[in-house]
N, C-alpha and C positions, 0 to 999 in steps of 0.2 A: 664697935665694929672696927676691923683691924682693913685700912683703904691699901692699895701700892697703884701708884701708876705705873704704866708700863707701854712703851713705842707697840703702836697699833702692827698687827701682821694678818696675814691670811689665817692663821690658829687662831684667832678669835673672831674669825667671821662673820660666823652661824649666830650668835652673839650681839656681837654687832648690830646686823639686818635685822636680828629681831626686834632690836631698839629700834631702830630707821623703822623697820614696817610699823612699828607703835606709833610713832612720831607722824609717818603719812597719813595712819588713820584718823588721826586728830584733827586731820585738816588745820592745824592751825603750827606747824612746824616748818614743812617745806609745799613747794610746787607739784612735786612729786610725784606720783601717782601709784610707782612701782618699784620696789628694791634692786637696783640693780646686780649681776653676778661680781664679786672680787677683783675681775680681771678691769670691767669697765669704770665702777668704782675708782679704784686705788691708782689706775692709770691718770687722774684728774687730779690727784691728794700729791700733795710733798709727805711721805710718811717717818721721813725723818723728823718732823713736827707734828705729827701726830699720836694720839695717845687712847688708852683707854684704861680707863679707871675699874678697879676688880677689888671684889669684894672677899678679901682672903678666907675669912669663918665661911662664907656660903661658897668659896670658890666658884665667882662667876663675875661677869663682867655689868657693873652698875651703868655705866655711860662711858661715850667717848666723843671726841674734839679731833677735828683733822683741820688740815690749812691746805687753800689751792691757791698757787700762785693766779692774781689776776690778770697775767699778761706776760709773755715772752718779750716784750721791747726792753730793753736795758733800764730804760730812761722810771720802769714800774718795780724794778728789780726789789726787796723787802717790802711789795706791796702783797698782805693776803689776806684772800676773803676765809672766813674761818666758819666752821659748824659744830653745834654742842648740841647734844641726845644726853637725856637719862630716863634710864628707867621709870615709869614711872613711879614705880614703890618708895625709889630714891628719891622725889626732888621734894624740893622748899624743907632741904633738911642740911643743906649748907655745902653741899656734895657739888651742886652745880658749880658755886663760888670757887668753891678746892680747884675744879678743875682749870677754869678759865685762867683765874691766877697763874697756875700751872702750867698753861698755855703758850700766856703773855710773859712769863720768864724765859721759858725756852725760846719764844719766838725771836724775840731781844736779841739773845743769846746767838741765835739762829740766823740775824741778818734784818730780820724783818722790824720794819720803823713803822710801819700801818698796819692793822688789822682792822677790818671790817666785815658787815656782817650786815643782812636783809632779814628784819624780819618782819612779821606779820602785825599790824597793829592792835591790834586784838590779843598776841600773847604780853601781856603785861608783864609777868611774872620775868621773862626772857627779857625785855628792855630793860626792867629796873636791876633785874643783876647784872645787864652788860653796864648801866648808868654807875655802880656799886665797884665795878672794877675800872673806872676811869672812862669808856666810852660815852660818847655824847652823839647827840642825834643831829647828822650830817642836813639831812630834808625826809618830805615823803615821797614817793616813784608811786606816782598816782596809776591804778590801773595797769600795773607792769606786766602781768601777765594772768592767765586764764587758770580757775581750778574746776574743776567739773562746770564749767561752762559756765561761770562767773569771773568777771574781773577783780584783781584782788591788789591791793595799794601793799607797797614795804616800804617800812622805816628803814634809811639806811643809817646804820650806827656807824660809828670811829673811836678809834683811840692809837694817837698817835703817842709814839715812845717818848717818852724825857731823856733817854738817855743824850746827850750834847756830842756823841760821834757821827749820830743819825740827822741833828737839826743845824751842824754846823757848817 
């Protein structure tokens, strides 16, 4: 299979959502509950750092990875919380990895010296490949918030950059 990433737009939308609305249903991806429209979405995303990975022989979009800045204060500036979606047809097939790497290059690149990320304890799979591309598990946020009327704990993960422009 022939991959290309490509900076996430409004033309891949429809796309997009339908990977987020797979990921809600799973209950084990996001908080979630409901896909949001493009507009409220992408208003939240830096989409100069964001991407989405397309499957060129099936011309379609396999997954994507966005980063939201954590905070307007200067003092948080290259801090961002980051999201990965794949298909599911795609994953534990090394597609996830591709992307995050892909991510964390640009990110770097981009300014950003943290990326972090909450996730669900129960997705395994999601820890160990953020564990596989250098992040490490911050604490647990016991009870953080409510999913269909359940309290639900998140691991927050890290991975701070090496590069010595960012830790100097």
């Amino acid at each position: 299979m022939n991959v290309k990433l490509r900076q996430i737009s409004e033309d891949h939308w429809e796309e997009v959502a339908n990977i987020y609305r797979l990921g809600i249903q799973s209950k084990q991806a996001t908080f979630e509950t409901s896909v949001p429209t493009w507009e409220k979405w992408s208003s939240s995303k830096d989409l100069s750092s964001s991407f989405v990975l397309l499957d060129e022989d099936a011309d379609r979009v396999i997954g994507w990875t966005a980063i939201s800045k954590v905070s307007n204060r200067s003092v948080y500036q290259g801090v961002g919380e980051h999201s990965l979606y794949l298909h599911p047809d795609y994953q534990r097939k090394g597609y996830g990895k591709f992307l995050l790497v892909k991510l964390i290059e640009h990110s770097e690149s981009s300014g950003y010296w943290t990326l972090q990320s909450g996730i669900f304890p129960e997705n395994i799979a999601s820890i160990q490949l953020h564990k596989s591309c250098g992040f490490r598990e911050v604490g647990m946020r016991e009870k953080i918030g409510k999913l269909d009327g359940v309290w639900r704990d998140v691991v927050l993960m890290e991975r701070r950059s090496a590069n010595k422009n960012f830790t100097e």
